[in-house]
C-alpha positions as CSV (number, residue, x, y, z in Angstrom):
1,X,23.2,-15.3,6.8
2,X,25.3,-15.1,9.7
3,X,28.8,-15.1,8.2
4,X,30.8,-11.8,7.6
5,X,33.3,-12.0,5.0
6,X,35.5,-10.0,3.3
7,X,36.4,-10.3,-0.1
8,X,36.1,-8.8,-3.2
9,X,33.0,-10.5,-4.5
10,X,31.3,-10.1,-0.9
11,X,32.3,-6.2,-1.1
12,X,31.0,-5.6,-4.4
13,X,27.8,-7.5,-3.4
14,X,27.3,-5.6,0.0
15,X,27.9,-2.2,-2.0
16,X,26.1,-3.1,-5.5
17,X,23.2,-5.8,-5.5
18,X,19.9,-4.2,-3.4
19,X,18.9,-8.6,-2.9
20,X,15.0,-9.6,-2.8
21,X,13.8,-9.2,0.9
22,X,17.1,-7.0,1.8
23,X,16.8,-6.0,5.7
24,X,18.7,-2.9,5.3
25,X,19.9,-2.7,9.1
26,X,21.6,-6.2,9.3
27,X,22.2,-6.2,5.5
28,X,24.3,-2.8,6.0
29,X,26.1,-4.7,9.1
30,X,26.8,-8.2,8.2
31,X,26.4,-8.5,4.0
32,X,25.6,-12.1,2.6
33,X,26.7,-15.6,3.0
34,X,28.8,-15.8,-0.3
35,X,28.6,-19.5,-2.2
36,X,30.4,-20.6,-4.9
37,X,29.6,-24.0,-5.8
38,X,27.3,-26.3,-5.4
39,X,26.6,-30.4,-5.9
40,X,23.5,-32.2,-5.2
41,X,22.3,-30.7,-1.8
42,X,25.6,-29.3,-0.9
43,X,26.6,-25.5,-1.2
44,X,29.9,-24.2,-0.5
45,X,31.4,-20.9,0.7
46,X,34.0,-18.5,-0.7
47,X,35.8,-20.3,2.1
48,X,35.5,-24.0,1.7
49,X,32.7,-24.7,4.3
50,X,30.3,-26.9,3.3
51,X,26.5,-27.0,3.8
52,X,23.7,-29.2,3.2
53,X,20.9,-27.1,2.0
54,X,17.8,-28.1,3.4
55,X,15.8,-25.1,2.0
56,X,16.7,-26.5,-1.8
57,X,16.9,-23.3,-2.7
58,X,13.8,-21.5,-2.6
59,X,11.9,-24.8,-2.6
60,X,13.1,-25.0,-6.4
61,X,16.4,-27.4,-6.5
62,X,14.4,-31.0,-7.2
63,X,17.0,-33.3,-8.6
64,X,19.8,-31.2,-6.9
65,X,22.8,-29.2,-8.2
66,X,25.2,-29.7,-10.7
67,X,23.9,-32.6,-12.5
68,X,25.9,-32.7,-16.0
69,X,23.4,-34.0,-18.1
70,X,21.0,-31.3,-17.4
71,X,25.1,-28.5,-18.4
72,X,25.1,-31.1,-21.3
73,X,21.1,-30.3,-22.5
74,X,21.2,-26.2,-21.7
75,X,24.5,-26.2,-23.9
76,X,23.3,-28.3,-26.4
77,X,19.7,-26.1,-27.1
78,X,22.3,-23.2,-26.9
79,X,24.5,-24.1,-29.3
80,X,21.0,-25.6,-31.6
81,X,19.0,-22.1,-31.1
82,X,19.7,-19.8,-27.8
83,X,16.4,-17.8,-28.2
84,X,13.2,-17.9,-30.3
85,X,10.4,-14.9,-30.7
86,X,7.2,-16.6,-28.7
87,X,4.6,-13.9,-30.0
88,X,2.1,-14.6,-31.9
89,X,2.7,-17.2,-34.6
90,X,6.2,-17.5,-33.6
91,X,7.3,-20.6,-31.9
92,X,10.0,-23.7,-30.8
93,X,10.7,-27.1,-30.2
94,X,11.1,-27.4,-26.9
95,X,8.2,-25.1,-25.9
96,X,6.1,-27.4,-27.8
97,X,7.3,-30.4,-26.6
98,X,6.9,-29.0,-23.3
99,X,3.8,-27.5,-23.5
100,X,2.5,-31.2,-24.6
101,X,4.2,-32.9,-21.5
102,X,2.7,-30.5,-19.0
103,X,-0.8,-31.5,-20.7
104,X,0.0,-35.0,-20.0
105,X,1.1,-34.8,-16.8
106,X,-1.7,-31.8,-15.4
107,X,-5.5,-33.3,-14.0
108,X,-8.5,-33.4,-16.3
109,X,-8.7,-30.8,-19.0
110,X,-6.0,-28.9,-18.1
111,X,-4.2,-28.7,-21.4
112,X,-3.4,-25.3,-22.4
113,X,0.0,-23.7,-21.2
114,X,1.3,-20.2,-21.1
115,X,4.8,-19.2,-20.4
116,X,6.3,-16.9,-18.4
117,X,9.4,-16.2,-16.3
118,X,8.5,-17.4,-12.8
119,X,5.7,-18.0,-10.1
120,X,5.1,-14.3,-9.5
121,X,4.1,-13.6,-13.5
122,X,2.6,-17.0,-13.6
123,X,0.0,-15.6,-11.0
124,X,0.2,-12.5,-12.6
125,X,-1.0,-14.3,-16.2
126,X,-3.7,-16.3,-14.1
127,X,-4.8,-13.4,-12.4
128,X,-5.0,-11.4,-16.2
129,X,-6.8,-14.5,-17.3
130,X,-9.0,-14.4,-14.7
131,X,-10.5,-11.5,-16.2
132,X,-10.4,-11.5,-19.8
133,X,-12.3,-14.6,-19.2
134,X,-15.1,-13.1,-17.4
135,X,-15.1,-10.2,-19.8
136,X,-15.2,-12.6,-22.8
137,X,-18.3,-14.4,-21.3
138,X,-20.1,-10.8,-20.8
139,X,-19.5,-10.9,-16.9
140,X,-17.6,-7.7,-16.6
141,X,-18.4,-7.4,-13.3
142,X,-16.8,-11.0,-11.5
143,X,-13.6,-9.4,-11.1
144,X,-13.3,-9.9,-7.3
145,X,-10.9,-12.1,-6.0
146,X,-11.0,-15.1,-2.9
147,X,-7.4,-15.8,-1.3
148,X,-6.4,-16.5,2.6
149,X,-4.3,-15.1,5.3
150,X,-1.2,-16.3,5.3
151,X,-1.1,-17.3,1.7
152,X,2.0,-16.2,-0.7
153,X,1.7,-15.8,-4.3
154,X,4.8,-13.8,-5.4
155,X,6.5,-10.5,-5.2
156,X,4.5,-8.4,-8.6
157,X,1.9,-5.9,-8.0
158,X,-0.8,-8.8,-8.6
159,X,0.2,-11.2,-7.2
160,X,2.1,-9.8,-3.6
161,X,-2.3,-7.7,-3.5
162,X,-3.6,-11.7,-3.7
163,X,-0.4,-12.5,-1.3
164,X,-2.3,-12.9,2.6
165,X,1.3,-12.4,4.7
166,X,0.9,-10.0,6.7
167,X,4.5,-9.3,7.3
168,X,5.0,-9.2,3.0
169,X,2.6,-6.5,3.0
170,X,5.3,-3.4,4.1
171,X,3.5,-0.2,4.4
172,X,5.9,1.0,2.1
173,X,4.3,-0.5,-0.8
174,X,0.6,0.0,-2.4
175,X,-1.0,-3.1,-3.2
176,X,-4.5,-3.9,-4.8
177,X,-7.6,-3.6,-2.2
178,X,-10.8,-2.8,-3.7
179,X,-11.5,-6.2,-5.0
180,X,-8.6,-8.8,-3.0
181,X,-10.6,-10.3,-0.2
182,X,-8.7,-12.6,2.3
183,X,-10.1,-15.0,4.2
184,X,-9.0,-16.9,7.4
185,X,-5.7,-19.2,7.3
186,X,-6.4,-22.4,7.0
187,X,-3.8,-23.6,10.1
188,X,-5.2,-26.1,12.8
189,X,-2.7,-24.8,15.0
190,X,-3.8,-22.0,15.2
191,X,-7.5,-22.5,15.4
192,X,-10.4,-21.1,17.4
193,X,-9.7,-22.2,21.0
194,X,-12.1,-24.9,21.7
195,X,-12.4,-26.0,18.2
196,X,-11.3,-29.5,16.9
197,X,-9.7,-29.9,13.2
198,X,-13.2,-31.2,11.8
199,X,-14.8,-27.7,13.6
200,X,-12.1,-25.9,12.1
201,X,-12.9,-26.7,9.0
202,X,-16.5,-26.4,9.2
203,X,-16.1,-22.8,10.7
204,X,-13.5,-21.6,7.2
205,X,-16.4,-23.2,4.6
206,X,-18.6,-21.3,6.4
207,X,-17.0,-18.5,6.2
208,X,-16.3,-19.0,2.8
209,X,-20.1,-19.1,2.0
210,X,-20.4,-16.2,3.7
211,X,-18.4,-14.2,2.0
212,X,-19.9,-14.9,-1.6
213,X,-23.1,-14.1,-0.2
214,X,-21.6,-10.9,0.9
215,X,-20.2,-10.1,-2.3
216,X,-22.4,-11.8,-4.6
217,X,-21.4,-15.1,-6.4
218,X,-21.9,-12.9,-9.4
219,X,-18.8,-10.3,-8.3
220,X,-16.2,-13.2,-7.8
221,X,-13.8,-14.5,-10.4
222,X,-11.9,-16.4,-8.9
223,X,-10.0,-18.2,-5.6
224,X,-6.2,-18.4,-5.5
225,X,-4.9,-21.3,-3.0
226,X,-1.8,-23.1,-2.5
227,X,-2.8,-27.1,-2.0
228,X,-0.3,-26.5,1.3
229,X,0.5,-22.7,2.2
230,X,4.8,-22.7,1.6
231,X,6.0,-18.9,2.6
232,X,3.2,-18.6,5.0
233,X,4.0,-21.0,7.6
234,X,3.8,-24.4,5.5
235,X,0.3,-25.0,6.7
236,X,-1.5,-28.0,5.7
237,X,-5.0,-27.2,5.9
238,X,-7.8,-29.6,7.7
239,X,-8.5,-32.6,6.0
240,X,-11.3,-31.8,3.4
241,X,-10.8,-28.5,3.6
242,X,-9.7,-28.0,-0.4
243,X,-12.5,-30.1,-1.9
244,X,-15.1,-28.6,-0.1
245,X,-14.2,-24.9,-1.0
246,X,-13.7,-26.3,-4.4
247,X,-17.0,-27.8,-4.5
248,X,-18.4,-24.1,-3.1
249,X,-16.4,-22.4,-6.2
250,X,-18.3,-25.1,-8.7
251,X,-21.4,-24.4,-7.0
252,X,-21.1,-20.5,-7.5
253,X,-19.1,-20.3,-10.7
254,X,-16.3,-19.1,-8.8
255,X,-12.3,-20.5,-10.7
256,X,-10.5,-22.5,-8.5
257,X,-6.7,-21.5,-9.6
258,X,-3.9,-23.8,-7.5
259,X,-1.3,-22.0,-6.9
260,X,1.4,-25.3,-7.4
261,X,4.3,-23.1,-7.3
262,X,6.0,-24.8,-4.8
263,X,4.2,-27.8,-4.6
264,X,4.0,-29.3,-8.0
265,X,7.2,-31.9,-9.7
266,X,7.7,-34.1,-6.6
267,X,8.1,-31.5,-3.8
268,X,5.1,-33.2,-1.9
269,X,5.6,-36.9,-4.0
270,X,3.2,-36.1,-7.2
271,X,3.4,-34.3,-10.0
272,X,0.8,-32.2,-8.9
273,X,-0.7,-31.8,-5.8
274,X,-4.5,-30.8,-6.0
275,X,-5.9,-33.6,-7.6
276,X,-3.5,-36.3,-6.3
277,X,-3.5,-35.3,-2.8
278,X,-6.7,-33.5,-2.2
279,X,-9.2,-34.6,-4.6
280,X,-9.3,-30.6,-6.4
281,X,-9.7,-30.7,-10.4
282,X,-8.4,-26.4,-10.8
283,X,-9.1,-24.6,-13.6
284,X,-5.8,-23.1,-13.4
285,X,-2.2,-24.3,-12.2
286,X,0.3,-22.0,-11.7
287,X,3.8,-23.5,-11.7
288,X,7.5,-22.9,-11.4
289,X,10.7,-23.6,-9.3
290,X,10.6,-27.2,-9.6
291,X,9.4,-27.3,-13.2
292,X,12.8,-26.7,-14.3
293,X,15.0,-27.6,-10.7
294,X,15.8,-23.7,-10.8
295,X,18.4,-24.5,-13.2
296,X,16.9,-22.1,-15.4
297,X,14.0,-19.7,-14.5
298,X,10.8,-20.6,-16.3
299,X,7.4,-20.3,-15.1
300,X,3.8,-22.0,-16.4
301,X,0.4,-20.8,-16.3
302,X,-1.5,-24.2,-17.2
303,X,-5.4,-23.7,-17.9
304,X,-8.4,-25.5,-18.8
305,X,-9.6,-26.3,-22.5
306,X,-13.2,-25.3,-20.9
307,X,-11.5,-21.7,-20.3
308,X,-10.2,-21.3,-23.8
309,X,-12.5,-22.5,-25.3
310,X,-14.2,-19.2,-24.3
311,X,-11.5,-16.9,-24.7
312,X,-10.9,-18.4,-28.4
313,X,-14.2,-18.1,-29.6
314,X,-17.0,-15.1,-30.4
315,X,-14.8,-11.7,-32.0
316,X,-13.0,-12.9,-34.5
317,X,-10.6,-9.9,-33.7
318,X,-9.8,-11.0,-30.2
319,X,-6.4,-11.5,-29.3
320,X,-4.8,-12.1,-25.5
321,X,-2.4,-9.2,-25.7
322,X,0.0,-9.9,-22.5
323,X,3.1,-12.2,-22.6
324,X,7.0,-12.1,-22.5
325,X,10.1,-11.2,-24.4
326,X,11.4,-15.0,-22.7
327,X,7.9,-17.1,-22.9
328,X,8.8,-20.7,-23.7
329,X,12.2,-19.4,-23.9
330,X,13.9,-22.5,-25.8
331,X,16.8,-23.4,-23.6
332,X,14.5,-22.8,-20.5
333,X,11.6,-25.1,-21.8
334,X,14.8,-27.9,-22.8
335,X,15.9,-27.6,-19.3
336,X,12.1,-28.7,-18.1
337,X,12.2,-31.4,-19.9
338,X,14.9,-33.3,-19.1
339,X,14.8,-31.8,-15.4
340,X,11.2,-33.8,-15.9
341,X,12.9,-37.0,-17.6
342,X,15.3,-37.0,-14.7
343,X,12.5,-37.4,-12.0
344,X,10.9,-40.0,-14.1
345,X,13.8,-41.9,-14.5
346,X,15.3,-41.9,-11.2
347,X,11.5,-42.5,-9.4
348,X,12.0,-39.6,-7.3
349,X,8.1,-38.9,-6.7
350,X,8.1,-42.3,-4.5
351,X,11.5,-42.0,-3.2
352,X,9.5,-38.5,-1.7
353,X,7.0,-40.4,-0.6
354,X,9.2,-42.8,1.0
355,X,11.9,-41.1,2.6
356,X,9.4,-37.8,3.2
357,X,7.6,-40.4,5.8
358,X,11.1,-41.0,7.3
359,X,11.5,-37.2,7.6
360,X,8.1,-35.8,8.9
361,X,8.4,-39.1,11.4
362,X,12.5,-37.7,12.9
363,X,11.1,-33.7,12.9
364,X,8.1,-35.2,15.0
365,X,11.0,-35.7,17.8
366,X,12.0,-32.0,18.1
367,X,8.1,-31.3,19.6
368,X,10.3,-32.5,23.1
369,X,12.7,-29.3,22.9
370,X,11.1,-26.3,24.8
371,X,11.0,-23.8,21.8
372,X,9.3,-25.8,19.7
373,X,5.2,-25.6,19.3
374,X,4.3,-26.9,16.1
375,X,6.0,-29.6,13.6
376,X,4.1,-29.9,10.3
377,X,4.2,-30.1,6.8
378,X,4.3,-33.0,4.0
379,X,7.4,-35.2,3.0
380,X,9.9,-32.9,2.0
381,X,8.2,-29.8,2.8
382,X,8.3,-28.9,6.6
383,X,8.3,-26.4,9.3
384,X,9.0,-26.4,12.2
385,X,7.2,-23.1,14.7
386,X,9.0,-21.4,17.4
387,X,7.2,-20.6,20.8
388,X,7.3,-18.7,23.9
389,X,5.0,-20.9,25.7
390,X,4.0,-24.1,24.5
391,X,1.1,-24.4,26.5
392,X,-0.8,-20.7,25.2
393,X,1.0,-21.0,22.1
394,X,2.5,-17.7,22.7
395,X,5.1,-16.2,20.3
396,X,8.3,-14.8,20.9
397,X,8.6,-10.7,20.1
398,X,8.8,-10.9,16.4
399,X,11.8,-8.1,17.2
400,X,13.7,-11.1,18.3
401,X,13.9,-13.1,15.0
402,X,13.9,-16.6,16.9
403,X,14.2,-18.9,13.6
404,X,16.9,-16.7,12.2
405,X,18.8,-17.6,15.5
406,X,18.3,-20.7,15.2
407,X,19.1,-21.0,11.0
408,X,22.3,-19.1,12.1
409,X,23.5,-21.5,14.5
410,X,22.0,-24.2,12.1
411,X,24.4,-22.7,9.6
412,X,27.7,-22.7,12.0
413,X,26.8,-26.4,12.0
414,X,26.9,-27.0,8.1
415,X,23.3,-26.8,7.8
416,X,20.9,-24.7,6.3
417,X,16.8,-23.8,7.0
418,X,15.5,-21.4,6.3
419,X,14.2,-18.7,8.6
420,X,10.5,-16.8,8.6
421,X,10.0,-14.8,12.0
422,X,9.1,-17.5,13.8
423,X,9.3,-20.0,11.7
424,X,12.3,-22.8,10.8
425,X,11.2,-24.3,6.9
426,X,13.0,-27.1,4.9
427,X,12.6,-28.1,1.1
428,X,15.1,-30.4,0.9
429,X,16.0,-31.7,-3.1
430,X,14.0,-34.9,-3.7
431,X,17.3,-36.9,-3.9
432,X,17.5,-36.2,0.1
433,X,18.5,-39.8,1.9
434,X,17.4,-40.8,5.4
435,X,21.4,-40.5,6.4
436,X,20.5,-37.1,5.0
437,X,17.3,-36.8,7.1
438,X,19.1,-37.9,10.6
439,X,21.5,-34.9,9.2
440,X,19.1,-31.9,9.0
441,X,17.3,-33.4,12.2
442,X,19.9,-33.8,14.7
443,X,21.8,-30.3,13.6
444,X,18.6,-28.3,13.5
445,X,17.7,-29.8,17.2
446,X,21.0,-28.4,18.4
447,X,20.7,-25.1,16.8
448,X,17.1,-25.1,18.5
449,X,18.9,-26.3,22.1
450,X,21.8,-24.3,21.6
451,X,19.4,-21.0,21.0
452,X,17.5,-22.0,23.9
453,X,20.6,-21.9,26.2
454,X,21.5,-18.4,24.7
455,X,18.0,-16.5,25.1
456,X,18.0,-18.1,28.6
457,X,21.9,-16.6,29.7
458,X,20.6,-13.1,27.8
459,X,16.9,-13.0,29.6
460,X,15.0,-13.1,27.0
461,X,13.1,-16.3,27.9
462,X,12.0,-18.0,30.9
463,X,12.1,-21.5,31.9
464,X,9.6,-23.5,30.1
465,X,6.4,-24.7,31.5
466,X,5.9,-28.7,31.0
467,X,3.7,-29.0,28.0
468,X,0.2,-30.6,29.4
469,X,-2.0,-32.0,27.2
């Protein structure tokens, strides 16, 4: 963030909390925006300036902030029973209740949940599962994993070695190689020159058959896939894309794990993504942020009956020794459920759908401003991709950090996206309004105008060329 302050709280935070993703350089010389309150899709600073989030978050706040029912539910399960021991033959209310509604509300047979803290273990547990499956069907050796370029799947060991961002994989840290295989992002955009969307997708199943030849069908456990790539660029892949690699992992007994993270409870107007949208029946869904509005963290590893039916059957001494101190942690799981009751209630799945049209429709106008090369997404998950030249599609040095120039002029304007590299995304809450979308539109075309103006006095970018078509 772009704002120094000064206080005591912004001290101790400069000088005490090492934050997720800290860039030491400009952490070291401008510290953190510092909020302390928040309603709906508002956020305010330590100095009264309010901002409409348009990142919701991280993709998590659903229903928005500071809802009292949701205060009233998390201190009511306190007060009833703050914590319960998950292991074993331990359990609570509101896991199991939970646990049931997640069944209800997954595709097909996907009726067994396990809990964990967030979207990084919950790829962790699939990834875990993932192999103690194979090994309890005697196929020790499909191990291998399937993911794509471009993908993100958290920030543990696991799941940042299945994670396909190039700029997430620091040489700083070690990551797992030997048997995480990525694959080509699925973006049109930035397709083979030459080749239409329909090509496009043609080339990555090919490539995808390819590669289990390659490897053997008999070496691979599993794919991990967002429905629509979120950290990587919010890339919606060509249409029939998903089904058609799922139908590949059917054909070569390969799990199809979703990675619904970001895209499950409403974010793209269904509950989940994969079947609803894309015609995919996963074995395993991954799940979090949304689940519980990131009032509370809790994460969900949802799985098929087919798989454990497997895993629970054969030694009668087996046992599926990984979990948490916090599984189905009782106020966490309480939260979930009414932060699901509220979406029900209030319709907000086909207010996304409706007002998401609105907003995908008024982001489509920025493609006239001379930065911009790419406006895509679904509903109320966007991007919008910054350009040297619209015409090769060239990028600006990633040294100069174009969409944090333009998030931090966004943010002088009460508004805030969020930046990656190149890159300008928005996850608005689902309770966003179209007065709400002209908002967020018209202020992040400024910041984009305004940062145009400023590269252009400092030399750091030529006229544009007209974009032909």
């Amino acid at each position: 963030m772009s704002k120094v302050m000064s206080s005591e709280s912004w001290q101790a935070d400069k000088r005490h909390w090492m934050h997720p993703w800290t860039h030491f350089d400009s952490f070291k010389d401008e510290g953190s925006l510092m909020l302390t309150r928040a309603k709906g899709a508002r956020l305010w600073d330590e100095q009264g300036t309010s901002y409409f989030d348009a990142v919701g978050g991280l993709w998590c706040t659903n229903i928005g902030l500071g809802r009292e029912e949701m205060a009233e539910t998390i201190a009511e399960q306190v007060r009833e029973m703050a914590y319960a021991n998950p292991f074993v033959d331990m359990s609570n209310v509101p896991a199991a209740q939970l646990a049931k509604k997640l069944a209800e509300l997954a595709p097909g047979d996907v009726n067994r949940v396990f809990y964990s803290c967030g979207g990084s273990t919950a790829i962790d547990t699939a990834f875990r599962l993932v192999h103690f499956y194979q090994n309890c069907r005697g196929k020790p050796a499909k191990k291998h994993i399937l993911a794509r370029k471009g993908g993100y799947h958290g920030s543990t060991y696991a799941a940042m070695s299945i994670t396909g961002k190039s700029g997430d994989k620091i040489p700083e840290f070690d990551y797992i190689q030997d048997t995480i295989h990525h694959l080509s992002c699925p973006n049109p955009y930035r397709a083979p020159a030459g080749m239409d969307e329909q090509q496009f997708c043609d080339f990555l199943v090919d490539e995808f058959k390819q590669k289990v030849a390659e490897l053997g069908a008999d070496k691979i456990g599993a794919f991990f896939a967002e429905p629509i790539l979120g950290s990587g660029g919010v890339i919606v892949p060509p249409e029939g894309y998903n089904c058609r690699i799922w139908e590949l992992c059917q054909e070569n007994d390969i799990l199809f794990v979703a990675d619904e993270v970001v895209t499950a409870f409403g974010r793209v107007g269904h509950w989940f993504a994969s079947e609803d949208l894309f015609g995919v029946q996963p074995d395993i869904i991954t799940c979090a942020k949304g689940l519980t509005s990131g009032y509370l963290p809790l994460g969900a590893t949802l799985f098929s009956d087919r798989i454990y039916d497997v895993i629970a059957t054969g030694d009668a001494d087996r046992y599926f020794a990984s979990g948490y101190t916090y599984s189905g942690h009782p106020v966490a799981c309480a939260a979930a459920l009414k932060n699901i009751e509220i979406i029900e209630r209030e319709n907000l799945l086909s207010r996304v759908v409706e007002v998401g049209a609105y907003f995908e429709q008024r982001l489509q106008t920025l493609r006239d401003l001379p930065l911009v090369g790419d406006v895509r997404g679904k509903r109320f998950m966007m991007c919008v991709e910054n350009v040297a030249d619209r015409n090769t599609k060239q990028l600006l040095p990633d040294e100069l950090n174009i969409g944090k120039w333009i998030s931090d002029r966004a943010e002088q304007n009460g508004l805030i996206v969020r930046p990656i590299v190149h890159l300008n995304v928005m996850s608005p809450p689902l309770t966003m309004s179209r007065k709400d979308v002209d908002f967020v539109v018209d202020k992040l075309g400024a910041a984009i105008e305004h940062t145009y103006h400023d590269l252009q006095k400092e030399g750091l970018i030529a006229a544009p060329r007209k974009l032909t078509a």
